[in-house]
N, C-alpha and C positions, 0 to 999 in steps of 0.2 A: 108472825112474819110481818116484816115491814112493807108498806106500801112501794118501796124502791124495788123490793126483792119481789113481790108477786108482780110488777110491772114487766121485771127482765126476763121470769118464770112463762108470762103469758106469751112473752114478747116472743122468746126462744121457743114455745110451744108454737107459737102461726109460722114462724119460720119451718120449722120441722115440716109442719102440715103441707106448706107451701111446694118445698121439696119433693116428696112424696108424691103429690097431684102432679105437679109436672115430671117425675118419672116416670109415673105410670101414662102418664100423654105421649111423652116420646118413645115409651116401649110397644104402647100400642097403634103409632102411627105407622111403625115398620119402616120408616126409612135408612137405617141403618143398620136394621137386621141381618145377622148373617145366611145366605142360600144355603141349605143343608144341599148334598149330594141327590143326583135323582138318582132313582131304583132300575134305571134302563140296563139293557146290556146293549152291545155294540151291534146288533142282529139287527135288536129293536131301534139303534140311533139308523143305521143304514136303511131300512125299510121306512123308517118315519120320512126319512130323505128323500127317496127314490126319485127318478126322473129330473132331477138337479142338472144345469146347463154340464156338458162333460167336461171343466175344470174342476171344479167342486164336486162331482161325481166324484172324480180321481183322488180328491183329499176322503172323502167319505168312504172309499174303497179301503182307504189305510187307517181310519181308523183306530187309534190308540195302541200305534204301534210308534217305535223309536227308531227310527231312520239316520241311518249315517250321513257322511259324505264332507258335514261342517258348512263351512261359509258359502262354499262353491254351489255345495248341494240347493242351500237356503238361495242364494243368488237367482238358480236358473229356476227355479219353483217358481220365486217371483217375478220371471220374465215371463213365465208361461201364465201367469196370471195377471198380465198388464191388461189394463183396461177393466179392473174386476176391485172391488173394495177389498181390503186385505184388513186381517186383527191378527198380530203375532203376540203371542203371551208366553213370557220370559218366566220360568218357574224352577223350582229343586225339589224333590222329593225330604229334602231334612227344611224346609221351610215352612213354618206356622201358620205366617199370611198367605200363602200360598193356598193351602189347605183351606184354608176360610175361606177362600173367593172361588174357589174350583168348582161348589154349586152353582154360583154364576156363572159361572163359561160354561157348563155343561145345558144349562136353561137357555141361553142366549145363543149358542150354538146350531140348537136343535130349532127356534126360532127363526134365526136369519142365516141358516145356513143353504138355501137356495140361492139367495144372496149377495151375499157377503164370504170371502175365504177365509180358515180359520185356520192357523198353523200354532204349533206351539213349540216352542226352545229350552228345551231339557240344558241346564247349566249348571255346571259343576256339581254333579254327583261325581263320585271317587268310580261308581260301578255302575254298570247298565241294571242289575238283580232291583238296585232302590229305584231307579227310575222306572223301570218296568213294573214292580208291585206298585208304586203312585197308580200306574196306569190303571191296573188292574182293580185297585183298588176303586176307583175315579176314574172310570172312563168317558172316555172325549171322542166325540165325535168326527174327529179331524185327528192328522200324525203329529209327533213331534220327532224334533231334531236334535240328539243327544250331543251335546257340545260340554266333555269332559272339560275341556281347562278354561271353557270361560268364554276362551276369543273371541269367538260365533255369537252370542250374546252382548258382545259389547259393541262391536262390528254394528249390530240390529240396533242395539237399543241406545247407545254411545252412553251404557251403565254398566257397572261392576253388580250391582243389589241385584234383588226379588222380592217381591216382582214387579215386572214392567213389562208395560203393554202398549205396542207399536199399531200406530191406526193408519193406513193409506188409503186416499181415495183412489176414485179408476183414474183422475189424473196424475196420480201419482206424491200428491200433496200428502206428507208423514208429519205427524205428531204423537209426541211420544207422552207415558205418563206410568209417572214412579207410582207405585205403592198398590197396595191391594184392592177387588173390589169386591166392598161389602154386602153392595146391593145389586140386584139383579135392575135393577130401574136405574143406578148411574149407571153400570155398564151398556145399557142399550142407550140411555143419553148419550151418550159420547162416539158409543158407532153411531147413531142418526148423525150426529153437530161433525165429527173427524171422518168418517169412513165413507156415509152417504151421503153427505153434501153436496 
């Protein structure tokens, strides 16, 4: 073998090496990890709860159920929670990323849910049967609002996608943010920096 070709061979071998160390450094940093689902049932999210100021009682009473009414409904919810940090999270039961991030919200929920208000926006499922098995599947500590064509969701999030997550402070200051969370540590970044500022 020529001196040119074991150069490019070693060269291509520390590259490879290099690779590899730094995958295994950012696999086991966990910052991008995805939250599996926790093992709770809704008994156990409401008792972890208990004694929560009575706004947030009342979402914890409803609990990973799907509530009608649409925009209107989503409206007065939020008027009854003025002065209170709000996280609305925009989801569908046929969404991927959605599923990825749902052990974050279910972690984070239980977390700052004396707190912080957790609501969630069921969006364009065809039928309540898939949004309800999500639930059940994934259950959430806080209700969501079944908004079959969309509007309710766009209304919230001034997005067509999923998912999207709506932050209010108690002043009422929103900021909105497209796409999935992967990590349970940005998703609580972002309620401290949007929600509880």
């Amino acid at each position: 073998m020529s001196p040119r070709r074991i150069s490019i061979a070693v060269g291509g071998a520390a590259v490879a090496v290099l690779l590899a160390v730094g995958l295994l450094q950012l696999s086991g940093s966990g910052a991008t990890a995805p939250s599996g689902p926790v093992k709770l049932t809704l008994a156990q999210m409401r008792a972890e709860l208990a004694g929560s100021p009575p706004p947030l009682a009342a979402l914890h009473e409803q609990a990973g159920e799907l509530l009608e009414g649409g925009a209107r409904a989503v409206s007065a919810r939020l008027a009854s929670l003025r002065g209170v940090p709000v996280v609305i999270n925009k989801w569908a039961s046929w969404c991927e990323p959605c599923r990825e991030e749902i052990g974050s919200f279910q972690r984070v929920s239980l977390k700052f849910g004396r707190e912080v208000a957790f609501i969630g926006i069921n969006s364009l499922d065809t039928n309540h049967t898939d949004a309800l098995s999500f639930l059940h599947s994934f259950p959430v500590s806080y209700p969501s609002y079944y908004d079959q064509s969309g509007q309710t969701g766009i209304a919230i999030t001034d997005s067509s996608f999923v998912p999207v997550t709506v932050f209010y402070d108690p002043r009422g200051r929103e900021y909105i943010r497209q796409g999935p969370y992967l990590s349970q540590a940005k998703l609580e970044q972002d309620i401290r920096r949007y929600a509880l500022a």
